[in-house]
C-alpha positions in Angstrom: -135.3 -3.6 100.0 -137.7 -3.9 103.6 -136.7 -0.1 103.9 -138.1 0.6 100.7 -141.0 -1.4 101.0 -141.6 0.6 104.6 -141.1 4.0 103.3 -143.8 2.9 100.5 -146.5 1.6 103.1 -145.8 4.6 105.7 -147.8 7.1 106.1 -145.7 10.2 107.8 -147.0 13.4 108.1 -146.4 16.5 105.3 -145.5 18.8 108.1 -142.0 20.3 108.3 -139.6 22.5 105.8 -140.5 21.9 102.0 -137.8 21.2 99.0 -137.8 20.3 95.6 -135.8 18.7 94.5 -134.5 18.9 90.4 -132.5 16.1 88.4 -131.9 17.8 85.5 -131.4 16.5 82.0 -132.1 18.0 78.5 -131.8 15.4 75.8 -132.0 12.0 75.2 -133.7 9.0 77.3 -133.0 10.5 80.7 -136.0 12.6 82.1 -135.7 15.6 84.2 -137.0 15.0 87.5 -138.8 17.4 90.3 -139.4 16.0 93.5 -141.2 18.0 96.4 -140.2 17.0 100.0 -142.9 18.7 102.8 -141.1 16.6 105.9 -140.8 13.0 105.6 -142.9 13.0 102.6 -141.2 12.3 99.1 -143.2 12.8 96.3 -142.1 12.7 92.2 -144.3 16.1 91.1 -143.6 15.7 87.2 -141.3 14.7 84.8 -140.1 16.4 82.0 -138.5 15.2 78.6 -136.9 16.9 76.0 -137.2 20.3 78.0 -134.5 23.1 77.1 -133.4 24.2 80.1 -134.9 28.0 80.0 -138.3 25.5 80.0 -137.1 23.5 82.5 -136.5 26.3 84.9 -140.4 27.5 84.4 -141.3 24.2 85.8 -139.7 24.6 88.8 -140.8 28.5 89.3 -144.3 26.7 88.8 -144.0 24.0 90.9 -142.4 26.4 93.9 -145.0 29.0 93.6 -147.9 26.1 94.0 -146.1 24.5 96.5 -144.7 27.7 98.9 -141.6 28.3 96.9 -139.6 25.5 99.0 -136.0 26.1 98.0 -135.3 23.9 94.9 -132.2 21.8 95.1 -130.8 21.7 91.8 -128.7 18.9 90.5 -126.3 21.7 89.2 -123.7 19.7 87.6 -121.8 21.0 84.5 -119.1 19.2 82.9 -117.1 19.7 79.6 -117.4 16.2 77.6 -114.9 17.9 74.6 -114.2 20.9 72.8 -112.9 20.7 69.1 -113.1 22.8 66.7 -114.8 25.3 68.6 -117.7 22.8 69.0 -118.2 22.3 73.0 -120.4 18.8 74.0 -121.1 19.0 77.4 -123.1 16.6 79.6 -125.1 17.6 83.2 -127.1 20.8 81.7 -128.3 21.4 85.5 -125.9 24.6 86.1 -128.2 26.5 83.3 -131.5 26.0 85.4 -129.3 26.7 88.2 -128.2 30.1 86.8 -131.6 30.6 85.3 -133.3 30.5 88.4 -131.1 32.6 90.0 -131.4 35.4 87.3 -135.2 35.3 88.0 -134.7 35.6 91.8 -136.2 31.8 92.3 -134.8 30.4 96.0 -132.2 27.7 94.9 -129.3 25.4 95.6 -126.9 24.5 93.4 -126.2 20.9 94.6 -122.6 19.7 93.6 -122.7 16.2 93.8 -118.6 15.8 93.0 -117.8 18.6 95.6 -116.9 18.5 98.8 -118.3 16.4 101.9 -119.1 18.7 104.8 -119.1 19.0 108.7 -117.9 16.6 111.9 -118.1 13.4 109.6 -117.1 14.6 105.9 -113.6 12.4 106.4 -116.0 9.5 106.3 -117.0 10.2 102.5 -115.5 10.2 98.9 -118.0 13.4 98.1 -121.0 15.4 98.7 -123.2 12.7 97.0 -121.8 9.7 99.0 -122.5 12.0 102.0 -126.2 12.6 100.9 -126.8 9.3 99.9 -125.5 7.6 103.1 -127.8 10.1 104.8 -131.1 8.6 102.6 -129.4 5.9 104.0 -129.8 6.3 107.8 -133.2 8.4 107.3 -134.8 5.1 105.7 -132.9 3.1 108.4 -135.0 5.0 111.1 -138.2 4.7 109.0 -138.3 8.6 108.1 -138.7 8.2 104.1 -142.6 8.4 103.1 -142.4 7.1 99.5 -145.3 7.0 97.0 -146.5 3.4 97.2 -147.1 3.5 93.3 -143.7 4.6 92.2 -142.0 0.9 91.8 -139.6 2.8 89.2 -138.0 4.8 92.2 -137.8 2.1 94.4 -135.9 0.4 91.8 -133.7 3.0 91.6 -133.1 3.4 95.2 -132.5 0.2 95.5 -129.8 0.4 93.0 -127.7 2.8 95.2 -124.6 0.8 96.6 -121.3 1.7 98.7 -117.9 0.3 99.0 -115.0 1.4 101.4 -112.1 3.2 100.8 -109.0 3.5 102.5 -110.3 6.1 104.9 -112.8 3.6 106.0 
């Protein structure tokens, strides 16, 4: 909670590489998400409910065009919930704005949160997002996260985030 409370009373500078970043969701009470990263700066650009996802993808063409066109980095999870009777229910609609912005030539990432760690110290993690997240980790550790002071829902949510070990340590 202090690293949270630091990263919302610093003031760090915008300078540096830009990303956005996209939680995507369609229906429902979750929100679709763009955040825009210029350095240590974190900032929540919109929100988005209810947004189909060729909509959703306009958004963040938008938001890169007025912002540089940082790369986004797209929560691009798929996953089949069930499939009978040649009805399919799926849940994590990000791999649609993915392919969408692709089609339309828009710089982006497609993040895979169950995929695979990477580099010198991906024994260390269960998957990609455990490796990002432990990163977050270590950048508020150093006090390199600039929050926006006013975003109490985020910090919340941050602050949510927890780790256990497994038997690889």
């Amino acid at each position: 909670p202090a690293w949270i409370t630091a990263a919302q009373n610093a003031d760090l500078p915008e300078g540096g590489p830009a990303a956005l970043g996209v939680d995507v969701a369609r229906f429902g009470a979750d929100k679709t998400v763009l955040c825009l990263r210029k350095g240590q700066r974190y900032r929540i650009t919109s929100t988005l409910t209810h947004s189909p996802t060729d909509q959703t993808a306009g958004h963040v063409i938008a938001a890169q065009r007025a912002n540089g066109l940082p790369n986004a980095q797209v929560d691009g999870v798929s996953r089949l919930l069930a499939c009978r009777q040649g009805v399919v229910v799926c849940f994590g609609v990000g791999g649609g704005v993915v392919d969408l912005l692709n089609a339309y030539g828009a710089p982006v990432a497609d993040m895979q949160a169950g995929g695979a760690p990477y580099g010198d110290d991906a024994h260390r993690f269960a998957n990609a997002r455990a490796q990002w997240y432990w990163s977050l980790r270590r950048a508020f550790e150093l006090g390199e996260v600039d929050l926006d002071p006013t975003d109490d829902a985020l910090a919340a949510q941050l602050g949510s985030i927890r780790y256990t070990y497994d038997a690889r340590g």
